[in-house]
N, C-alpha and C positions, 0 to 999 in steps of 0.2 A: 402517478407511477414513474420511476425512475430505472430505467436500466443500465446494468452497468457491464463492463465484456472487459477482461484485463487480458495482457498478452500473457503468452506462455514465459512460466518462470524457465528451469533448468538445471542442471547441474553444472558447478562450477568448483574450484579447487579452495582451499583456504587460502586466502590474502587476497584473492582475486575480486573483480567486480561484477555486476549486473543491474539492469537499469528495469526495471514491470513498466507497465504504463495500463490506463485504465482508460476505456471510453465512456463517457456518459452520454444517455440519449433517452428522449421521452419530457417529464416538465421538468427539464434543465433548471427554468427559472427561480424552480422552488429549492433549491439546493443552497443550503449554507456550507457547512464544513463537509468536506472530502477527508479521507485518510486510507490507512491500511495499515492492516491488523494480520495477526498471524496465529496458527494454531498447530501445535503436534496433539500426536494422537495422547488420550486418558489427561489432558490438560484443557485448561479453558481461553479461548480466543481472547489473546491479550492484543494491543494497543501497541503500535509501532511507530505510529507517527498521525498527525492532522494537520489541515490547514484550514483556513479560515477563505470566505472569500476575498478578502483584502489582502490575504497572503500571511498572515500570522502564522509560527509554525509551534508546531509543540510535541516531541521527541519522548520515546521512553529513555530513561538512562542507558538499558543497555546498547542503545543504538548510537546514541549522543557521539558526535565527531565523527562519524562514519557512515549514515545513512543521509539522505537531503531528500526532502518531499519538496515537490515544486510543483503545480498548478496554472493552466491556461484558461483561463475563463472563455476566453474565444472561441477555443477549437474542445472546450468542454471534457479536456483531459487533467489527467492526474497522474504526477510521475514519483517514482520512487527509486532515484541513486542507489544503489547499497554499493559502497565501498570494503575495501580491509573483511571481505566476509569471515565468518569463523563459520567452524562446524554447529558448533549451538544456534547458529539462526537458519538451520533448518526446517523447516516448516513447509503448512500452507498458507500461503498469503492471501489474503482479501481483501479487494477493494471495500469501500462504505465512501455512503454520500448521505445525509443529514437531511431530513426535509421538517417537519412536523414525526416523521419516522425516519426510521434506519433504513435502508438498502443494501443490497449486498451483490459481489459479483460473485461468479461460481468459484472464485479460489482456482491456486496455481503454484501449481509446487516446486520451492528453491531447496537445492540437495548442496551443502557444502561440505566436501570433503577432503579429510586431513592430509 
């Protein structure tokens, strides 16, 4: 089992930034890819970014040049930059951590507005 606990997202203005960060704890070890994902309501939880344990990264387009996933294997976090925000990436975001399964944190809602 893998727990995951991300900090509270927020409201922020369009052009502005915000940084989530996610803790993982429980078998750490079995953990390959980390990411975060996002959902609005009557839509389905899309894919905002992953990383690998070795650090490999892999973005949706729509985030591309404006979001940055970065990863501590040490201190067993997971962070997510969002720069340049628009109003369209408002959502709920969720942490996920990869084992043999999916994990998930409880989601944290970023409100960007115009």
């Amino acid at each position: 089992q893998v727990q995951l606990v991300e900090s509270r997202g927020g409201l922020v203005q369009a052009g502005g930034s915000l940084r989530l960060s996610c803790a993982a704890s429980g078998s750490i070890f079995r953990i390959n890819d980390m990411g975060w994902y996002r959902q609005v309501p009557g839509k389905q939880r899309e894919l905002v970014a992953t990383i690998t344990r070795g650090g490999n990264t892999n973005y949706a387009d729509s985030v591309k040049g404006r979001f940055t996933i970065s990863r501590d294997n040490a201190k067993n976090m997971v962070y997510l930059q969002m720069n340049s925000l628009k109003p369209e990436d408002t959502a709920v975001y969720y942490c996920n951590a990869k084992t043999l399964y999916d994990f998930w944190g409880q989601g944290t809602q970023v409100t960007v507005s115009s």
